[in-house]
GUBA-317247 format. One line per 2 residues: number of its first residue (from 0); their letters; for each residue x, y, z of C-alpha. Coordinates in steps of 0.05 Angstrom, whole numbers. Example, Ala and Ser with C-alpha at 12.3 -4.5 7.8 and 13.67 -1.06 7.14 Angstrom:
<recs>
0) AS) 246 -90 156 ~ 273 -21 143
</recs>
This chain:
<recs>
0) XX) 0 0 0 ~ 25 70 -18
2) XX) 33 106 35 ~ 72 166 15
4) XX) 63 212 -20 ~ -2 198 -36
6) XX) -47 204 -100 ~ -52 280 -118
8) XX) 3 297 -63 ~ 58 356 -63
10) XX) 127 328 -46 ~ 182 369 -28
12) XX) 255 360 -24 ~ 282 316 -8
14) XX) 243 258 -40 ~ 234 207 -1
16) XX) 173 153 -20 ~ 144 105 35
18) XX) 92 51 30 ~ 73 -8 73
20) XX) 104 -78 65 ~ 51 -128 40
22) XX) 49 -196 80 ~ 101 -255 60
24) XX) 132 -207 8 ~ 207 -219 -10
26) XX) 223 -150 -42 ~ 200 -89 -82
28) XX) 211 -59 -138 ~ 199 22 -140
30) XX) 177 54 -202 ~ 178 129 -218
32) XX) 144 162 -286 ~ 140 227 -319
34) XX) 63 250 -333 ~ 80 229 -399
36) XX) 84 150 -377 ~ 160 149 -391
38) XX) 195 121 -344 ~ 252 165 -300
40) XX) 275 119 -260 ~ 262 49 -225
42) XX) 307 0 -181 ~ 294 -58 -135
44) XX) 288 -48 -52 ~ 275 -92 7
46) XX) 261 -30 43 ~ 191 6 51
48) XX) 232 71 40 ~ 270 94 -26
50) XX) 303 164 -37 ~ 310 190 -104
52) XX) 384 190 -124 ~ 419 261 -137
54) XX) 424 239 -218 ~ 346 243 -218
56) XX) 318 309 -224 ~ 243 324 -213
58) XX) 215 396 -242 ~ 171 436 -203
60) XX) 95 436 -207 ~ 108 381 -257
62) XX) 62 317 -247 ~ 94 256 -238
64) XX) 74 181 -224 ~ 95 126 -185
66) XX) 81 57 -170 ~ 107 -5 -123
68) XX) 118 -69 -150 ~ 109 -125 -92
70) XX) 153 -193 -106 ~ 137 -254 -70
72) XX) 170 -310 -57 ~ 139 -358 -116
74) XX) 166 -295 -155 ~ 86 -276 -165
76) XX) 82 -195 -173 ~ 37 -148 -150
78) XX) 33 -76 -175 ~ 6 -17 -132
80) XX) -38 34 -172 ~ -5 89 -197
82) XX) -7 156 -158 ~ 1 224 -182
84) XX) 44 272 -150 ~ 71 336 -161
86) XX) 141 373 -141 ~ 153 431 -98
88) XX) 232 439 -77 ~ 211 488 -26
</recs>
């Protein structure tokens, strides 16, 4: 479950993205778009926490999505929805 931010959200810098770890889950894998559906930039975690690194640059009031990917351990995937967000680096 996405947790933060949440669907229509302002984030501010830094970026940091937090969701809740589903049950029996072996990993994630975080997913970040441009409004176009593009991707920017994705990687795996085992953490419920992932901060955008410095090479990834997010525009102000630009709309962006993102999305969780749950892995389990028969290596069955579940995908969150995809939020909207936009960026504020005030």
């Amino acid at each position: 479950m996405v947790l933060f931010p949440s669907d229509g959200e302002t984030l501010r810098s830094p970026a940091v993205f937090r969701w809740s770890k589903a049950e029996k889950s072996i990993g994630s894998h975080f997913i970040l778009y441009r409004e176009s559906g593009t991707v920017i930039w994705e990687s795996p975690v085992t953490d419920t926490t992932i901060s955008l690194p410095s090479s990834v640059v997010l525009e102000a009031g630009k709309k962006y999505f993102w999305a969780v990917e749950t892995v389990f351990p028969d290596q069955s995937k579940i995908r969150s929805t995809l939020n909207v967000f936009s960026y504020s680096p005030d």
